[in-house]
C-alpha positions, 0 to 999 in steps of 0.5 A: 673664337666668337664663330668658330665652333660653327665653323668646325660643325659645318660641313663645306656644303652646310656653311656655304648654304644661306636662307632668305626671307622676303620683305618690301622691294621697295629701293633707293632712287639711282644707286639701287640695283636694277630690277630685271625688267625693261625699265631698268635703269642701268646707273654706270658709276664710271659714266657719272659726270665728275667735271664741276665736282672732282678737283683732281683728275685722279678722282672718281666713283664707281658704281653699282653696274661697274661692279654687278657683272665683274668677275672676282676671284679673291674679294681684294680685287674690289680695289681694282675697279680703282684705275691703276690699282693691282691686287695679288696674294703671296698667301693664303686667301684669307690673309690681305692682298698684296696692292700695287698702285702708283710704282708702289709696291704697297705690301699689304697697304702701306701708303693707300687707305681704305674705308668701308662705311667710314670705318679705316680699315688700315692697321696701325702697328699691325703684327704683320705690317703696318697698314695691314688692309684686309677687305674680306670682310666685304660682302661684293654684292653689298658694295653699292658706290666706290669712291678714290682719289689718287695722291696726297691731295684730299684734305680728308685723308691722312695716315697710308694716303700717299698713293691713294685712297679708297672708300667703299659705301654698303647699301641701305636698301636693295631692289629685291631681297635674293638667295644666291648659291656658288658651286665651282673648281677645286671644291669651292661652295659659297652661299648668300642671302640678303634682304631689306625691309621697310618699317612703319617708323619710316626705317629701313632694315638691310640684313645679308649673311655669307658663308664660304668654303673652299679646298683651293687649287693648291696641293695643300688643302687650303680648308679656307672657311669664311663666315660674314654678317652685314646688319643696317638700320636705316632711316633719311638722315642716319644709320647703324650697321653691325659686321661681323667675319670670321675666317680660317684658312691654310697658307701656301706661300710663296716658293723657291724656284729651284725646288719647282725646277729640280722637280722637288715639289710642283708648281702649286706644291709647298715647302711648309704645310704648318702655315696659315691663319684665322682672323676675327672682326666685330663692328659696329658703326654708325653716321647721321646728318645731324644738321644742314651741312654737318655730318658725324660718324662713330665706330667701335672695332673688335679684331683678332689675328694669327698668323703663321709663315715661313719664307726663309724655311731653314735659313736661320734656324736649320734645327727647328726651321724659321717658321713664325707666328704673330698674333694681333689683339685689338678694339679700335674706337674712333670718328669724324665731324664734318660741315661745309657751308656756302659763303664768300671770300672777298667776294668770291663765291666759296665753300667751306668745310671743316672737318676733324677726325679721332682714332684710338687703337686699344692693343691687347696683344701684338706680338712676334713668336718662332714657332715649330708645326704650327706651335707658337714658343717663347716669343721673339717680343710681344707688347701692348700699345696704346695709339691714338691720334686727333685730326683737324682740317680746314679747306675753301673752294673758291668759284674764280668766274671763267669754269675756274676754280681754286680749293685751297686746304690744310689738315694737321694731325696729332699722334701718340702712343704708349708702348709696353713691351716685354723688354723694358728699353723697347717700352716707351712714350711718345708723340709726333704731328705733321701740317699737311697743305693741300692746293688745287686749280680746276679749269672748266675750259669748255663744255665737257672739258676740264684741266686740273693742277695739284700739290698736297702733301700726307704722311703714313704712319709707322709702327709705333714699337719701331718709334720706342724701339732702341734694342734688337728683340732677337739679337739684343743690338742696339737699334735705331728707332723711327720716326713716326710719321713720314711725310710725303709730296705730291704733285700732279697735272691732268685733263678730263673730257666728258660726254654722252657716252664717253669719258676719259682722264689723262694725268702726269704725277710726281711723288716723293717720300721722305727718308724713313727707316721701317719696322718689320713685323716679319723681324720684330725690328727695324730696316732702314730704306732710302728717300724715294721719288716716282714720276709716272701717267696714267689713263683712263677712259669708258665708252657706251658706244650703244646701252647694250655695250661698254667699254673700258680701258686704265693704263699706267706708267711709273718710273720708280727710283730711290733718291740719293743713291747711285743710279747703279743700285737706285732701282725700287724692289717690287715697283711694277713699271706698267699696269694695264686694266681692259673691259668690256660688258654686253647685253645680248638680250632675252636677259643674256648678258656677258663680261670680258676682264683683262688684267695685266702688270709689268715686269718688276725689279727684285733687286737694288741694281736691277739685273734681276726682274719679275715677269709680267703677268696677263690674266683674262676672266669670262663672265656670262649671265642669263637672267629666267624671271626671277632666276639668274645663272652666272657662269664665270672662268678664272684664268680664261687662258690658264697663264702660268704667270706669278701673282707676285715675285721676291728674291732672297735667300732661304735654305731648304732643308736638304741645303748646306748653306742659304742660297739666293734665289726668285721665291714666287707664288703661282696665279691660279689655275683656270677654274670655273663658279656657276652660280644660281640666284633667285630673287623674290 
């Protein structure tokens, strides 16, 4: 598969190697990273002033400081440098993070949307889930800027933007070309090397290369393999970058309680060693300014998966088990047009900006299949689909006089697809298109202090076989087919205070989502779920009390419920009550530097009535770092404390294979254990 026969060859210890070649230091202005020198300049994304430019106090950017001495263990957890945002893993490491933002429990992206370099990085009609956000093709180190925004109130963001929107942006250039290697806990081996050179033609050439192996801390060997490319060219007013991943991995899923406790298997053990997948992704893409205050951006996406699980084990199959396999074949086409212009309205000084939108989704193949070790049978339904959708917006920023500002907006979309199933009732045609008006106040009330109200309204997408579904594939029941798009409303209210080395934001917000029935790539068919509404606050805040310390706190609150339910049984399975994300990075001088992280989510309910709950969940991780010329060593521990908490919790029923009949219980994925990566990087 493309990569693959490398990945066979190579040894753990070959793959992870990588070589870099020197080229020209030379680096862009703020956003580059620092040289190890004493006139560095150290740029805090967090500390950037956002009073004037944000129009909603849920908005913000992250910068290359927030991220250069972060410890990650899983790449998914880039997102959590969005206050509020949660990732976890039920799976294996290669497969998308789970998110939790907002009282959601978004599964694998439902309702937040994610770019790189412009590129959506959702999936729709994915053959796991709709919205499917897998962020490992990211290389960390070449992440230069993080922007987000929470709610429905950006006019550029539509489909899975309910809760929020996250947009990564890769560098043009780099201060020093580097070779870095990472050795550490249960056999992981990791290699990178990246550079950026300057040609006479005024361009700038960006090349980095990743490779990754790892046995994992499971008792199933994970065999995670991972190779990432990352391509730039670029000149002042455009750029092309190619990507290209590859990764293979085993899976252990989630478990059942009672086989840890009756000792059956132990906390990291498994119930299924067949489980696992591999995925392919190809891009390339490209944006310019292509005149004053217009932007375009075009790419074209080649993706492949397989996936293969069991939660259930023998629950509906005691014979051959529920073990099951999707398997997801695309090319995904599509950009934006964007202009703003400085004008008036009535005489009151405005800006404008329009902008449009297109993607169209080429799927090959996605389809649902019962499998036995490993082994896809006959499938349980397999389709092509064609989707598409077109994009247009408009939005005024009008300067009211008195720091007040109003920005008024208004997006429509347009969506279609063609579905080709193999059962002829499930095929079919269809369209759907929703307005979106977006409104915001923003109230400089004094130096330093802004007041922000907001209402929008967005819309995820469903599966479009869920939309010409009318047959249960399984069972061969009539079933109800979905809606397309669902619409969702938001309002909020917030305050945000600035100084010199010291920010925060405070936010109340308010999110409803239309009643909706949903289609399961689990069960290639559709599950209906009640309207829901979620009122919640949020803080956050970053203090450089000295240049050598900074300090960062986000927590949030949400009460999640369903709407038009009895209060007895109206509690949302999965919403996490309370998140709370702490920092805190010190330079200690003579190049030594530390990093403290604390991550921490609330209790959640599993069921309807709420009798019965997750466990909250307290993670610490420990960086150090120590810089020799052009030599760093980093030392970074997971799991400082080596909690035993759950990275995420389900509670259902599934059968074991030594069970009579299905039994409901808490089935949970386990957070790792305390481990350690040292790495080594030599910059030239």
């Amino acid at each position: 598969m493309h990569i693959s026969g490398f990945l066979k060859m190579a040894s753990p210890a070959a793959m992870a190697l990588a070589i870099g070649l020197g080229g020209s230091p030379a680096v862009a202005a703020e956003a580059a990273p620092p040289q190890e020198s004493a006139e560095a300049i150290v740029v805090w994304g967090r500390a950037q002033a956002q009073i004037g430019i944000a129009t909603a106090g849920s908005q913000g950017v992250v910068g290359y400081a927030d991220l250069e001495k972060r410890p990650i263990l899983r790449v998914g957890e880039l997102v959590e440098t969005v206050p509020g945002v949660i990732a976890t893993q039920h799976s294996g490491t290669g497969k998308a993070n789970q998110y939790f933002l907002r009282g959601f429990n978004l599964d694998h992206g439902t309702d937040f949307a994610g770019f790189v370099d412009g590129m959506p990085v959702n999936m729709r009609t994915h053959g796991h889930g709709q919205g499917y956000l897998d962020y490992n093709f990211l290389i960390p180190e070449l992440v230069e800027r993080v922007d987000y925004a929470k709610g429905p109130y950006s006019v550029d963001a539509g489909d899975f933007s309910a809760a929020g929107t996250v947009r990564f942006s890769t560098y043009r250039q780099l201060a020093r070309p580097f070779v870095e290697i990472t050795a550490g806990s249960n056999d992981y081996y990791r290699g990178l090397a990246a550079l950026s050179m300057d040609d006479d033609a005024g361009g700038t050439t960006l090349v980095g290369i990743e490779g990754l192996a790892s046995r994992g801390p499971w008792v199933l060997d994970e065999n995670h393999r991972k190779a990432n490319l990352l391509a730039k060219y670029s000149r002042d007013d455009w750029s092309v970058t190619a990507m290209a991943y590859h990764a293979r991995w085993n899976s252990t899923d989630q478990i059942p309680l009672r086989a840890v406790e009756d000792g059956s298997i132990p906390r990291l053990g498994y119930i299924d060693p067949d489980l696992g997948g591999r995925t392919t992704r190809l891009s390339l893409s490209g944006d310019a300014e292509i005149g004053d205050g217009t932007s375009v951006n075009a790419y074209a996406i080649y993706y492949q998966m397989r996936l293969t699980s069991n939660f259930t084990y023998f629950a509906a199959d005691p014979v051959n088990g529920d073990e099951f396999q999707q398997r997801d074949k695309r090319g995904i086409f599509g950009g934006a047009i964007r202009h703003h212009w400085d004008g008036a309205t009535a005489g009151i000084p405005t800006i404008f900006r329009l902008g449009a939108d297109t993607r169209y989704d080429l799927i090959g193949r996605v389809g649902l299949y019962p499998s036995v070790d490993g082994r896809r049978r006959d499938p349980i339904r397999q389709d092509k689909v064609d989707e598409y959708s077109v994009s247009g917006y408009g939005e005024a920023e009008l300067a009211l006089g008195g720091g007040v500002r109003a920005i008024l907006g208004l997006r429509g979309d347009f969506y279609g697809y063609d579905v080709d199933a193999d059962i002829s009732a499930n095929s079919g045609l269809g369209t759907d298109a929703q307005l979106s008006p977006k409104v915001a106040l923003a109230w400089a009330a004094a130096k330093g202090l802004e007041f922000y109200a907001n209402y929008g309204e967005s819309f995820h997408s469903n599966d479009a076989r869920g939309a010409a579904i009318s047959i249960d594939s399984a069972t061969g029941d009539p079933v109800d087919s979905v809606d397309l798009l669902v619409r969702a409303r938001g309002a909020e209210i917030g305050a945000r205070v600035e100084g010199a080395r010291f920010n925060a934001s405070l936010v109340g917000f308010w999110l409803k989502l239309g009643s909706e029935l949903v289609f399961v790539g689990d069960a290639g068919t559709t599950e209906p779920n009640d309207a829901s509404k979620r009122l919640g606050m949020e803080f956050n805040a970053f203090w450089r009390p000295v240049d050598a310390v900074s300090f960062d706190l986000s927590a949030a609150y949400t009460r999640a419920r369903f709407s038009g339910t009895p209060s007895a049984v109206d509690r949302i399975p999965g919403s996490v009550g309370f998140v709370l994300g702490a920092g805190a990075a010190i330079d200690l001088g003579d190049g030594l530097s530390a990093a403290l992280r604390v991550r921490h989510f609330g209790k959640a309910p599993l069921i309807e009535d709420g009798t019965v709950k997750s466990q909250p969940t307290t993670l610490v991780n420990l960086g150090g770092y120590k810089a020799l010329g052009p030599w760093r060593i980093g030392v970074d521990i997971y799991n400082l404390f080596n909690a035993r908490d759950a990275d995420i919790t389900y509670f259902y029923e599934s059968r074991l294979a030594n069970e009579a009949e299905p039994v409901e219980d808490i089935h949970f994925h386990p957070v790792e254990p305390r481990q350690f990566r040292v790495s080594l990087r030599r910059s030239f």
